[in-house]
N, C-alpha and C positions, 0 to 999 in steps of 0.2 A: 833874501829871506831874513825877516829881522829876528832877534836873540830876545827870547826874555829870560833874566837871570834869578833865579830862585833867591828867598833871603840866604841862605846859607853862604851864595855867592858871593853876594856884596856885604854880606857882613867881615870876608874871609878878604876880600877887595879891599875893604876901609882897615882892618888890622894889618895889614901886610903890603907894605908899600912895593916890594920885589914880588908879587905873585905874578905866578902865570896867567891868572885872570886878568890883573890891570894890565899884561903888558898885551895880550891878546886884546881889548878892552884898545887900548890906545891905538893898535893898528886896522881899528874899524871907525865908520862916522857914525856920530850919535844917530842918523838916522837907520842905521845898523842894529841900532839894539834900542829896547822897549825895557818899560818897567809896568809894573800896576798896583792899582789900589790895595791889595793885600799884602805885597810886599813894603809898599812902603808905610802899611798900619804895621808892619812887624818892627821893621828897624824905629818907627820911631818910638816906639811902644820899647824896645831895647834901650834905646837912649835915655828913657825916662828910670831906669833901672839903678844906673851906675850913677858916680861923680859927675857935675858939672852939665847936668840934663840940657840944658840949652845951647851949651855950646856943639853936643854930640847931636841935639835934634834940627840946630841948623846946618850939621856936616852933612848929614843924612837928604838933608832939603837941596844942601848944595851941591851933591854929588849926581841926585837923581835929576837935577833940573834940566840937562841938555835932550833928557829923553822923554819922549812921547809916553802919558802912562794909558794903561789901558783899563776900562773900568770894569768889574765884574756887573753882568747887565743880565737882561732875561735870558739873551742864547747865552750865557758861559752860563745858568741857571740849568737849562734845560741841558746840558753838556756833562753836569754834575752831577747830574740824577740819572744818566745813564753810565757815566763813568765812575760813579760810586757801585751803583748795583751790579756792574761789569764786573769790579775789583772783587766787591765782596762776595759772587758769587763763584767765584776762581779763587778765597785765599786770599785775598795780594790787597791785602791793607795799607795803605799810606795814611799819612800825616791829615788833618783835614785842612789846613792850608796849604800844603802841597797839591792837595787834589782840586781847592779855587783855583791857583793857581794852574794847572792843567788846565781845567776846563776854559779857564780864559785865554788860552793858546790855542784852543782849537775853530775852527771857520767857523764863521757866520753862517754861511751857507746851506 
């Protein structure tokens, strides 16, 4: 089963060279773990923020490159729209990038 790792993750990955992320991260193959589109609009969209924007937006480009990304498409659409109204109908508010993200984790199928 492959990993997709939220921004929070790899943002907490790229500051923190001893995490438990990277080291867990280093003991799987990149075909092990996934990134996506939304995630990597956030980190580089972060890199544009601070100092030396280009060099943080090709760390970001060079970090995520061994993984597969995955794109938000009409099923993680259609994923969205019932896992938003699930949330909001229960309470349970998330993030709305958090919640692309879910929905492009879940099957196609």
């Amino acid at each position: 089963m492959a990993r997709l790792l939220d921004t929070n993750a790899w943002i907490h990955y790229l500051k923190n060279p001893h995490s438990l992320i990277r080291t867990r991260l280093e003991q799987l193959a990149p075909a092990d773990i996934v990134s996506c589109s939304i995630v990597r609009a956030e980190l580089l969209h972060g890199a544009l923020k601070y100092g030396q924007p280009e060099r943080r937006a090709a760390l970001v480009v060079q970090t995520l490159a061994p993984y597969a990304s995955l794109p938000f498409g009409d099923s993680a659409a259609g994923h969205y729209a019932r896992l938003r109204h699930d949330l909001e109908t229960r309470g349970c508010i998330i993030g709305p990038h958090d919640l692309l993200i879910a929905a492009i984790c879940l099957p196609t199928a």
